[in-house]
C-alpha positions, 0 to 999 in steps of 0.5 A: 500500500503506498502512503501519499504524502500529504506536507509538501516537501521541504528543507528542515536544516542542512548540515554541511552539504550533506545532510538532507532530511524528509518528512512524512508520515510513518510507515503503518506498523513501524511503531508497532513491529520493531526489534528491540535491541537493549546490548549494553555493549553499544554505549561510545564508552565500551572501548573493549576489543578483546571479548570473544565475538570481536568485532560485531558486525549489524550487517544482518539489521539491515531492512528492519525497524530498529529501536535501541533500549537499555542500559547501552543507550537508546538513541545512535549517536550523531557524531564519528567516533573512531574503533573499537568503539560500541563493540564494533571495529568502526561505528555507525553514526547518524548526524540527523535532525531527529523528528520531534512530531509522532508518526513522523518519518525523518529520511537522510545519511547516516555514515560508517566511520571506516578509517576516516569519518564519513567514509561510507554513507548509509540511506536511513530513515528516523520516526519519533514513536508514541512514547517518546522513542526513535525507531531506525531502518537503514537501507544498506551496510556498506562494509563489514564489522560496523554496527550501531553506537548508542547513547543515552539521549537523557541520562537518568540515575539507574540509566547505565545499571548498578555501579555505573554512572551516566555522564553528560554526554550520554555514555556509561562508564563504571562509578569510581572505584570500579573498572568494566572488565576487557575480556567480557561483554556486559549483560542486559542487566549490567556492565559487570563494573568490577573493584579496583585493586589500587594497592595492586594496580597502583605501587607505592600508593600508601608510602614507606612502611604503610600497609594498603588495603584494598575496600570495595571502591577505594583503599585505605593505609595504615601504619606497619607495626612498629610505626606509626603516621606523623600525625596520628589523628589523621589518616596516613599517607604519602602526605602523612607518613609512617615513622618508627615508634621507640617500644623502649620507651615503654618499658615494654621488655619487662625483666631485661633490657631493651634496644630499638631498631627500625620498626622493632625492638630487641629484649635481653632478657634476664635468667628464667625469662624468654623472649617474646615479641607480641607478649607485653612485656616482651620478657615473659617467663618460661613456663618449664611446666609446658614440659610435661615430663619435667617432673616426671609421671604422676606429678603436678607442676607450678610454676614460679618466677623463673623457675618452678617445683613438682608435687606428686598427685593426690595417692601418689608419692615420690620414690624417696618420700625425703626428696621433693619429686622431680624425675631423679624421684618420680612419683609412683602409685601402688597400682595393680596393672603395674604391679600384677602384669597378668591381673587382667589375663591375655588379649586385654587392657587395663585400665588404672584407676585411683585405689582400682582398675578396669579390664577390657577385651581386645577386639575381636576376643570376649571374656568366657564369663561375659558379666565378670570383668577379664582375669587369669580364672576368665580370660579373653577369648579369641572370637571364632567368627569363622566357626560361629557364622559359617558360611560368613564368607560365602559359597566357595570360600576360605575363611580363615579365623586369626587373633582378633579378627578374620578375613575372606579368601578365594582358593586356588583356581578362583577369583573374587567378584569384587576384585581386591575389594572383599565385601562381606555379603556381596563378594563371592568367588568365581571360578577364575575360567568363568571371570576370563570368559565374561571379559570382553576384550576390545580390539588389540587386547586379550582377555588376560590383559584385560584382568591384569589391568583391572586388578592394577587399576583397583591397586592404583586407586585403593592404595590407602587400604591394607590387604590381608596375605591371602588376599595378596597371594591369592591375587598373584596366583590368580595373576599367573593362572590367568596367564597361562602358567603356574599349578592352576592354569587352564590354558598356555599360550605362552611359548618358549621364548617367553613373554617377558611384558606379561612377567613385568606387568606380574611383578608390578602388580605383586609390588603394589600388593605387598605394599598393600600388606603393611600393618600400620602402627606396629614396631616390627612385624614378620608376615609369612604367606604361601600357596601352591603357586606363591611364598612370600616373606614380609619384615617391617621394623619401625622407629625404635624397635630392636629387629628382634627376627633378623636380616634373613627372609626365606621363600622356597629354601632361598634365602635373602639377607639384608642389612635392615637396620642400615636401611631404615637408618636412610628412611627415617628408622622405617624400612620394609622388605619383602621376599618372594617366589613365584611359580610358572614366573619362569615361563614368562620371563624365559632364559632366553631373555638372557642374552649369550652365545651360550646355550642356557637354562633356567637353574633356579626359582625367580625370586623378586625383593622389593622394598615397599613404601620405602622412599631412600632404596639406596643399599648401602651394603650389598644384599645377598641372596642363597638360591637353590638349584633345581637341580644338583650341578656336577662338574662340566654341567655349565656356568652359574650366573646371577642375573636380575630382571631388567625392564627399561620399555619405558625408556627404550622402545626397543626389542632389547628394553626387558632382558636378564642382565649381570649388571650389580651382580656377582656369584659370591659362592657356589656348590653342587646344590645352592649359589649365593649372589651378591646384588648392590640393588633390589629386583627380581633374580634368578640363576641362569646355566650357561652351557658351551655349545653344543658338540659336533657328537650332537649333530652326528646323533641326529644325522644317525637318528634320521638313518636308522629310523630311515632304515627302519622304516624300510623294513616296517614297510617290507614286513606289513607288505609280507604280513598282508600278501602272503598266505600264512600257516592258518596256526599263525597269528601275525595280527599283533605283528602286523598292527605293531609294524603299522603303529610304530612305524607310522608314529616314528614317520611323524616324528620325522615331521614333528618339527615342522608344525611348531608355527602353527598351534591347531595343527601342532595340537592335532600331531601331539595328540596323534603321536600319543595315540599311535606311540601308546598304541605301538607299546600295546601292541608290543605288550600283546606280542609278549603275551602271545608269544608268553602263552605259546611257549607255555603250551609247548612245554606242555607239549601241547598240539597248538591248533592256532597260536595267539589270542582272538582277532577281535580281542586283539583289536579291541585291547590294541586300540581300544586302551590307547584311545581311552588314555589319549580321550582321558588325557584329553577330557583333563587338560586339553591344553597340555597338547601343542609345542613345547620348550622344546620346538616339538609337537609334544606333551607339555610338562605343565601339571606333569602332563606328559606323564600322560604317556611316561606312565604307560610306556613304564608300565608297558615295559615293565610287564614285557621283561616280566613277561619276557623273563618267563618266556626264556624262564619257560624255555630253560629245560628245552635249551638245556636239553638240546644235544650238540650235534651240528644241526641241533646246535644249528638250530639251537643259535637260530633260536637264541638269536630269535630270542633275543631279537624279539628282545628288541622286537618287544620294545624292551631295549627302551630301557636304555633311556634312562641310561643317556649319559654318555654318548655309546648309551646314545647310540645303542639306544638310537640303533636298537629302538630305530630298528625294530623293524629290521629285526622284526622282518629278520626274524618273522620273514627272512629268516624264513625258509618257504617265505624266502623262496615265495621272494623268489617266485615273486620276482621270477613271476613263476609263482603258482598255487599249486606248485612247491610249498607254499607259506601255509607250510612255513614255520615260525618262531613257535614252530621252531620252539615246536621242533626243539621240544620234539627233539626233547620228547625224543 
């Protein structure tokens, strides 16, 4: 809608050349639709530039009515400032005659004050609203970061806000006193006008030996003590300033004498007298009865000018009733809990009192008659809880009851709920599988990582809180398990070489436990701990205590002595030391972390001593460790070394930052059972065997190990093809023959390969149950080869006619496989893990837990009844060889059957007991050749030496071979056949 203008045009003031104004009516709504802008911060006066949201820019104003209220001002102002100014980098100014009729319009130039004044013009229209306001709407914004700069047209009291005052010229700016602050904008409802600290911003404002303090708008000054302002009925001031007062003058020392200084006074004062610069007098008496014990106990003190005197309490006398009490004649009571120590009995306190006393229970202990007062005749009594509350702990617990007290534990194989933390009511103990199974791991974690780090996370933040021992051990416990080593492992991940971030972490966290362990308030204390997988041993002496138990700490027989009392001398008359081992620690933190050309092995527990809460850990004499060997050394066996555990990864990013190192320590003695190493620091220790490398012999037992079994190999394969494709004797069994060639064969063809699979841990696990299988089976069968051939010489000897010799196939069968697959399923069901690679870098039973005697166990058996049962056999065929004549054919025969017999020595497995004699290198080599060749000797006996087997040979390779001619096998005799002719001959 378009408004006609009524009023003819004209000219209301020129301002300059300028400056041209219209008048005409409002436009409808103006008034009405405006935006209200009331930002204090638009006032000429706010100069601030560092507010966060500098410069503002109005750019977006641009088009609407404007009206400007508050305490910033309500009116643009008319003149050019330049920035900052009004919160903005330049001000827009509006140099108008204002309309003074309502609803009237005022059209003209308003200019941006960028660099210079009136640099940008901006087409504005003014209206003077109802109400006595001026509404604004410019028509463009030339350039950036200007914006609208305000005044206040009338300036009226509260027109700028508390602690701000309105000047003449319209602006606001903070009352005396007060400072606006630079780093903030001001808010609707102030400008936020802040004190002036003049004592600080102003040095110097008071004058020499004047005190400012800062008042809420001003400051005053006063006098430093010891002075005094010239005129003292005025303030003082730089114009009245502070001289020094003479205290001498009054007197002011008392008994002494008195000597001014600047600002003070100094007393000398007289016997009996001490110095006192706020006492008046300054010379005040020394009150000997502040000391307590001056007059010894049970005594009063007074005290007189210059000196005092002592009298004994009432009921109380001195020692000597003829000199005055002092503490050369203490006062004494006849009192009944000195006289009689045991009046209250033990586990109580006594209480004197004048003419009597009172007996209470420690905690934890009650009197067995509860309303008589403790005695010899009605001692304190340890409180059971464990007994009296059972299952105060809770299902699956330990809880173990000590003097005064008790406490929870988990046993091995568990962990709490809770962690350390042990709530009566709420922990309960876990099975430590189930805990590692309901962790979830993030990405690049394990599940084992992740309990070690939440149990040192609750070490970290509970350290004020005391651990009992169990506690401690079972944590550290749980600790190895959880990784995979010590007796109550589940599962091992850890290979050969160690992992020695895993044994570090494990030995932190063992030292924020002991810590936890120290018993605060005690003189000196001796704690002693241990489980399967730990032992621990504890000392603390404290200021004052006479270290009644010794230098010695022992863990596992090891032995570590300590000089404590020269430590707790350089810790303030404290020390603490603990001493440790850790079982399966050793397959975390490898031999092969020690660094040598040598071969090595572990020799020794890993032991660990720490010092905890001990602050000055400086030996000022070396520490001496006993350690026992795990074996006896005899000579030539190796070098024992004492070595530390180093771990620098804080440090040293590299491969080489954790390591067995020598550095500090040295073997100060040694024998065939135990060393002693001398160590000029605290870490974890052990004894690593340095052994020379290996001789060539070595080399040539492998090489010679891979021929014979080569060889063997060759004849287990020329035997089951003769045992399978030739027609035998119905009376011939060679079932435990055949299924003897076919294990044992097959396990030495994996053992070949045994080797290779290291590298990869399901394929290795399947190889290692495999091998036990096929190796416990071989022996089976050999054990039913000797049975069988046990039972054939017991017939012949009673000349029996043997329709078949052996047991039945199907019992055979079920005994040959049927044992070996029960111990590998039994063996399997128990400890799963126990297959895989070993130290060794083999496919093979693990020792942990002694799982390989999982097949030691029935090899030895197995063994065992084959010389038993082998002994019987020759012992049964004693009359028969002790009857045969000496003619040439018999005695032809009669070395044919001794060399069978003793080849079927070998055939039934029974040189095997050759391995327990490998000290030397000529047991290794029969033990190689013999066992390697079984197979040899079994083609030997069973085949070559078979007459009719031998010519059916060379019919094979003739390819002349018929059914129906010559002999065949069925005809051919065997080892029982050959016993069979011999007892002929002694029936004859």
């Amino acid at each position: 809608m378009v408004i006609t203008n009524i009023y003819s045009p004209i000219f209301l003031v020129f301002v300059g050349s300028l400056f041209f104004c219209g008048l005409c009516d409002f436009p409808p709504g103006s008034c009405d639709g405006y935006t209200n802008i009331d930002e204090p911060w638009r006032n000429f006066l706010f100069r601030s530039s560092s507010f966060p949201g500098y410069p503002k820019n109005d750019g977006g104003l641009v088009g609407n009515w404007l009206r400007f209220s508050g305490i910033g001002g309500d009116t643009v102002v008319p003149t050019c400032y330049t920035g900052p100014v009004g919160g903005a980098q330049y001000a827009i100014h509006v140099p108008l005659t204002y309309p003074t009729v309502e609803n009237q319009t005022v059209t003209g130039t308003a200019y941006g004050d960028v660099g210079a004044c009136n640099y940008y013009s901006i087409k504005m229209n003014v209206i003077l609203c109802p109400g006595s306001f001026y509404i604004y709407n410019a028509s463009n914004h030339p350039y950036t970061n200007m914006g609208y700069v305000t005044y206040h047209l009338h300036c009226g009291p509260n027109s700028c806000g508390p602690l701000a005052q309105c000047d003449t010229s319209g602006g606001c700016a903070c009352v005396a006193g007060y400072q606006m602050p630079q780093k903030a904008l001001p808010t609707p409802q102030s400008y936020g006008c802040t004190d002036i600290d003049e004592c600080v911003t102003t040095p110097g404002i008071c004058g020499t030996y004047e005190n400012c303090v800062n008042t809420i708008g001003s400051y005053t000054c006063s006098c430093q003590t010891g002075f005094i302002a010239t005129n003292p009925k005025l303030p003082s001031g730089p114009s009245n300033a502070c001289i020094d007062v003479d205290e001498c003058l009054a007197s002011i020392c008392g008994p002494g004498t008195c000597t001014n200084t600047i600002g003070s006074f100094l007393c000398n004062c007289d016997v009996g007298y001490y110095f006192s610069h706020s006492a008046v007098p300054a010379c005040q008496d020394i009150d000997e009865c502040l000391n307590a014990t001056i007059c010894g106990p049970y005594s009063a003190c007074t005290n007189t000018a210059g000196s005092f005197y002592c009298l004994c309490l009432s009921g109380f006398e001195p020692t000597t009733a003829a000199l005055a009490p002092g503490l050369s004649n203490v006062c004494i009571d006849i009192i009944e809990c000195v006289q009689y120590n045991d009046i209250c009995g033990p586990n109580s306190n006594c209480t004197n009192y004048i003419g009597s006393y009172n007996c209470t229970c420690d905690h934890g202990y009650r009197v067995w008659v509860p309303d008589v007062i403790s005695s010899a005749n009605n001692p304190c009594k340890d409180i059971d809880e464990c007994t009296e509350t059972p299952g105060i702990c809770g299902l699956n617990t330990i809880c173990t009851n000590v003097p005064g007290t008790y406490y929870c534990s988990c046993p091995g194989g568990y962990y709490p709920s809770t962690g350390i933390l042990w709530t009566v009511g709420v922990t309960y103990c876990q099975n430590l599988r189930s805990v590692l199974d309901d962790i979830t791991p993030p990405q690049g974690e394990t599940k084992q990582s992740v309990f070690l780090g939440n149990m040192e996370g609750q070490l970290i933040n509970n350290s004020n809180i005391q651990l009992p021992g169990a506690t401690v051990v079972n944590s550290l416990s749980a600790s190895l398990s959880a990784v995979g080593v010590g007796p109550y492992a589940t599962s091992s991940d850890v290979s050969s070489a160690g992992d020695g971030q895993t044994g570090s972490q494990i030995l932190g966290l063992a030292g924020r436990l002991v810590s936890m362990m120290l018993q605060p308030g005690q003189n000196q204390t001796k704690t002693t701990v241990s489980c399967s997988t730990v032992e621990l041993s504890l000392r603390t002496i404290k200021p004052g205590s006479h270290n009644d138990y010794g230098n010695n700490l022992t863990a596992n027989d090891n032995i570590m002595e300590i000089n404590m009392k020269s430590l707790a001398k350089n810790n303030n008359g404290s020390a603490s030391v603990a001493f440790m081992t850790l079982t399966g620690m050793e397959s975390l933190l490898s031999h092969q972390y020690f660094v040598t050309e040598n071969i090595t092995e572990m020799y020794s527990d890993i032991i660990t001593a720490v010092l905890p809460s001990v602050n000055n850990t400086n030996l000022t004499e070396p520490v001496n460790f006993t350690i026992q060997h795990k074996k006896t050394q005899t000579d030539g066996d190796g070098m024992v070394t004492c070595v530390y555990w180093k771990d620098n990864t804080e440090t040293d990013p590299s491969d080489n930052a954790m390591a067995w190192s020598v550095d500090g320590c040295w073997v100060s003695f040694t024998n065939d059972n135990y060393t002693v190493c001398s160590c000029s620091h605290l870490s974890t220790f052990a004894l690593i065997l340095q052994i020379a490398e290996p001789q060539p012999a070595d080399n040539f037992l492998d090489l010679l190990n891979q021929m014979c079994v080569i060889v063997g190999l060759f004849f287990f394969g020329l035997s089951i093809l003769t045992f399978l494709l030739c027609s035998w004797n119905p009376k011939i069994n060679n079932t435990a023959r055949l299924h003897l060639c076919i294990t044992t064969a097959s396990y030495q063809l994996l053992m070949l390969w045994d080797s290779k699979y290291v590298d990869q841990p399901l394929a290795c696990k399947v190889l290692a149950g495999l091998l036990h299988f096929l190796i416990t089976a071989s022996f089976v069968w050999m054990l039913l080869e000797a049975l069988q051939l046990y039972l054939l010489v017991r017939r012949l000897s009673k000349v029996q006619v043997i329709q078949r010799d052996g047991l039945p196939r199907p019992l055979l069968y079920m005994v040959g496989y049927g044992v070996p697959f029960v111990v590998v399923g039994v063996s399997a069901l128990v400890y799963s893990d126990g297959y895989g690679a070993t130290a060794a870098k083999a496919c093979w039973l693990t020792t942990n837990r002694n799982f390989n005697w999982a097949v030691t166990g029935p090899v030895i058996a197995v063994l065992g009844m084959n010389c038993v049962l082998f002994g019987s056999t020759l012992w049964s065929l004693r009359p028969t060889l002790a009857s045969m004549k000496s003619d040439v054919s018999q005695s032809k025969d009669t070395r044919l059957i001794l060399f069978k017999i003793l080849a079927q020595f070998v055939i039934l497995g029974c040189t095997w007991i050759l391995g327990f004699y490998q000290s030397n290198l000529f047991f290794k080599v029969v033990f190689i050749v013999l066992n390697s060749q079984q197979g040899t000797f079994l083609y030997v006996v069973h085949c070559l030496l078979n007459k009719e087997v031998r010519e059916e040979y060379i019919k094979w390779l003739t390819c002349s071979f018929k059914s129906s001619e010559g002999g065949s096998v069925k005809d051919v005799p065997s080892v029982s056949e050959d016993l069979d002719k011999a007892e002929e001959r002694k029936v004859q």
